[in-house]
Every structure is written in C-alpha cells, then in structure tokens.
C-alpha positions in Angstrom: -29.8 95.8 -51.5 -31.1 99.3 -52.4 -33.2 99.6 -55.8 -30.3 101.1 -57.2 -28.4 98.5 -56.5 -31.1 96.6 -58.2 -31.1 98.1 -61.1 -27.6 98.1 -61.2 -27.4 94.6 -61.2 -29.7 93.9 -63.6 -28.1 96.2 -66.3 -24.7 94.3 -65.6 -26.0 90.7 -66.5 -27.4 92.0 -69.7 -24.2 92.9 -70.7 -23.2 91.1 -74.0 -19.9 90.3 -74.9 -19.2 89.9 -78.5 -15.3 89.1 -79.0 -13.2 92.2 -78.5 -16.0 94.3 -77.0 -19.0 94.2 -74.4 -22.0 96.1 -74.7 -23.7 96.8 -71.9 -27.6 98.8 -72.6 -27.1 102.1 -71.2 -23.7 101.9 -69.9 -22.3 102.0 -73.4 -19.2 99.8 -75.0 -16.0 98.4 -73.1 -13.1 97.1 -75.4 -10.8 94.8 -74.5 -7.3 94.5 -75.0 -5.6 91.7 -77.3 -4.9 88.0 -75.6 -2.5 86.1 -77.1 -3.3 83.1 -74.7 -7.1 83.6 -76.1 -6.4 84.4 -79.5 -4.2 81.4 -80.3 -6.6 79.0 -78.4 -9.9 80.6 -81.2 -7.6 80.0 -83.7 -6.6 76.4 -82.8 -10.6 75.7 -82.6 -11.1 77.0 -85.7 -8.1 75.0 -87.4 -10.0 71.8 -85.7 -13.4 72.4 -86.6 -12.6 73.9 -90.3 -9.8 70.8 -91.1 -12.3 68.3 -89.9 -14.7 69.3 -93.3 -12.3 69.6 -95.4 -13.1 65.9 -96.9 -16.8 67.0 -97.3 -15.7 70.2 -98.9 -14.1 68.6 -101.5 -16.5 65.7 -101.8 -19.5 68.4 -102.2 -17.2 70.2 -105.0 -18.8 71.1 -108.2 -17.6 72.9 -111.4 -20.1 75.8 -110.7 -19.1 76.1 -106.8 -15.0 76.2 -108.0 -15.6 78.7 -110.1 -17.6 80.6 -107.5 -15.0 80.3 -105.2 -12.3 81.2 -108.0 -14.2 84.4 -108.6 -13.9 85.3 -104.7 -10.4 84.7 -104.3 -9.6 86.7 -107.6 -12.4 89.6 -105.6 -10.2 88.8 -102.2 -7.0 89.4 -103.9 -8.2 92.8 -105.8 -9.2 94.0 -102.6 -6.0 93.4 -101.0 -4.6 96.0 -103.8 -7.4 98.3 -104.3 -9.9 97.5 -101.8 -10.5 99.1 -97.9 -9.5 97.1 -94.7 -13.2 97.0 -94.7 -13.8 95.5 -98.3 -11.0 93.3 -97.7 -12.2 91.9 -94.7 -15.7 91.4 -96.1 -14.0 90.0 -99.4 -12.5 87.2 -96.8 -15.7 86.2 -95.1 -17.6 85.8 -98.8 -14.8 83.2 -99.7 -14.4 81.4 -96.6 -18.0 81.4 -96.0 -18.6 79.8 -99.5 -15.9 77.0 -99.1 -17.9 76.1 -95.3 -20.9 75.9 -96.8 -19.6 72.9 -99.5 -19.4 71.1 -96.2 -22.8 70.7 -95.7 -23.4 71.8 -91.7 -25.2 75.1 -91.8 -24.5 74.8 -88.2 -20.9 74.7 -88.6 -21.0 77.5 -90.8 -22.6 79.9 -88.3 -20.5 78.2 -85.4 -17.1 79.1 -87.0 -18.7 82.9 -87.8 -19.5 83.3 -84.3 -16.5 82.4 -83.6 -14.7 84.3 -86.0 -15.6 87.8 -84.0 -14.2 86.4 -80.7 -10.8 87.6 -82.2 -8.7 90.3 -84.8 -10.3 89.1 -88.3 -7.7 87.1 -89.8 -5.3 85.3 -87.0 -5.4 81.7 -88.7 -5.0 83.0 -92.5 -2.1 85.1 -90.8 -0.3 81.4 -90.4 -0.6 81.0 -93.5 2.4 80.7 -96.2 2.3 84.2 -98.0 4.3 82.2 -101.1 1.9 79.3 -100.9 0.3 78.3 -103.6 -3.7 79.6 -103.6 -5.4 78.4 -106.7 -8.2 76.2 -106.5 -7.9 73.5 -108.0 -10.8 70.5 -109.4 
C-alpha cells in the first residue's frame, strides 16, 4: 500500500454518515437517495420506542406542561400557514421534543432525535389522520 493509498484510506473511515448524507473531511458531502425499505423500518422504530412512553407521558402530565405543549401545537399549526418549511419543521421538533421529555428518559429523548435525521423529517406524522382530532387534552 502506497502512502497515498494510506491516506486515502484513512480519510474514508472518517467519513460520517448522518441520515440522508455522508460527510467525509476533505472529500466533501454525498447524498443519498430515498429508501423506502429504510425509511419505513426508522419509522416503525420510532412508533416502538415513542408508543412504549406514552403511559409515562401522561403519568408525568401537569397543568403547566399541557399548556406548554398547547402553546406549540397552536405555534406548529401557525407555521404550517405562515411559517417556512424550515420554521415548520423546527415548530415540529419543539412540540415532540416537549411531549418526550414528560417521559422521563433523557436518553430516549436524544435516542429518537438521532434517529429522527436518519430519514425525510416527518414520515411517521405523515401516517397520521389529517381529520384527526389534535387537541390535548388533561
């Protein structure tokens, strides 16, 4: 193996992959294309791992933590009206991100984040009912 080689091969295995894309120090940014096999399969974990909480989320439940989560769902659904892709994304995270954390597993919390970037940013909220009901209730 030449020292190119070397260094070749050294770059490569501190290339970091990071959902749809993998950076790579000096050789730039590779995205890849949609997976519908892999994309259904981060959703199904995220389904498991965000539906086994759910007790604990409403358990841990308070009158002040409702109405925070109240006041980012009415935030989440001006930004589907008025808001960028960006904003609206971001508006997402905040309120899912809240309603984790009355779960009590800081570790699950940045678990299902992580996992959140391994696909397009809403595939399991994209199962949802659009006429479902979405208040929050006590």
């Amino acid at each position: 193996m030449t020292a190119q080689d070397r260094k070749y091969a050294a770059r490569s295995t501190a290339c970091r992959r990071n959902g749809w894309w993998l950076m790579c120090p000096i050789r730039g940014y590779h995205v890849y294309q949609p997976d519908d096999r892999r994309e259904k399969e981060v959703s199904d974990i995220r389904v498991i791992l965000e539906t086994a909480v759910a007790d604990m989320m409403v358990a841990n439940a308070t009158p002040d933590s409702i109405a925070t989560l109240r006041g980012l769902a009415r935030y989440f659904d001006e930004m589907t009206l008025t808001g960028t892709i960006l904003e609206h994304y971001e508006a997402n995270l905040a309120f899912h991100r809240e309603l984790l954390l009355l779960g009590g597993n800081q570790e699950l919390v940045d678990l299902v984040s992580e996992i959140r970037q391994r696909t397009s940013s809403a595939p399991v909220s994209a199962m949802a009912d659009p006429g479902a009901d979405r208040e929050i209730r006590p």
